[in-house]
N, C-alpha and C positions, 0 to 999 in steps of 0.2 A: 780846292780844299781850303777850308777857313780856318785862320790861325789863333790855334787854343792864346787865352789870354794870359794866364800863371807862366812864368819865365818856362820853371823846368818844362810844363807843358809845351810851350813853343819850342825848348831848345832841343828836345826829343821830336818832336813833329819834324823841326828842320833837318833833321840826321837822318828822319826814314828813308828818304828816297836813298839816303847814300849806302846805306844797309842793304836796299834790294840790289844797287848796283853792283856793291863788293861781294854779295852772296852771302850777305853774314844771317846764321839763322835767329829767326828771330824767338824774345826772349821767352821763357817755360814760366811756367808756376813746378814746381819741386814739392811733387807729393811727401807728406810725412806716412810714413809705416808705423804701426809700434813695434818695439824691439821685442823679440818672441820670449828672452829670457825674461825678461820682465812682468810681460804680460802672465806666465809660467806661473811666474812667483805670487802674482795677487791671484790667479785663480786659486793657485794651495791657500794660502793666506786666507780667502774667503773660502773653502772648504772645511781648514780648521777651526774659522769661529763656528759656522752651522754646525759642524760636528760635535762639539764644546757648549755650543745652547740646547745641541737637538734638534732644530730644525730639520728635518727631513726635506721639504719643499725646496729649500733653497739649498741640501746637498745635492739633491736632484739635477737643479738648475746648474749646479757648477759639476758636475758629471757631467753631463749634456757638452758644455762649452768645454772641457777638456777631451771630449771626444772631437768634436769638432774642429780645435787646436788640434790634437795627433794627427789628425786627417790632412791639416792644411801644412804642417810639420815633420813631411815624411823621415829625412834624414835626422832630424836630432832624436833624445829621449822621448820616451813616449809619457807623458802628463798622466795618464791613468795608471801608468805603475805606480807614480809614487803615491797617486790619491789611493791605491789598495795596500799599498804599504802602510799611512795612515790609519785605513780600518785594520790590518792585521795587527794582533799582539805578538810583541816581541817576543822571539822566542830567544834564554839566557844558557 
């Protein structure tokens, strides 16, 4: 094995073998998610401007991906009630 030039490089290359020796696993990259409440929130958020300009096409569009969210979101609330709460008029 040829020893990387840059310190950190070499002083990580030196420590590999001792890492396979002690069993230690070796290191992940740590996926990011997005946080579901969030995500929730900019779907309404962009629901309520289409809805507010009129856009149809693009209410559409964030329908679709709130259904889609429910689907992948069994256990929490479901995203398309409150986008039909939105279209309902409140009743006083």
């Amino acid at each position: 094995m040829k020893t990387p030039t840059h310190p950190a490089l070499r002083f990580a290359a030196s420590h590999e073998p001792m890492r396979r020796v002690l069993g230690e696993p070796a290191p992940t990259v740590v996926e990011l998610r997005p946080d579901p409440d969030r995500l929730a929130l900019q779907l309404l958020t962009e629901f309520r401007a289409a809805w507010s300009s009129g856009d149809v096409d693009r209410m559409s569009e964030v329908m679709i991906d709130a259904i889609d969210f429910d689907d992948a979101h069994r256990g929490g609330p479901r995203l398309m009630d409150e986008i039909c709460g939105i279209q309902t008029p409140a009743v006083a």
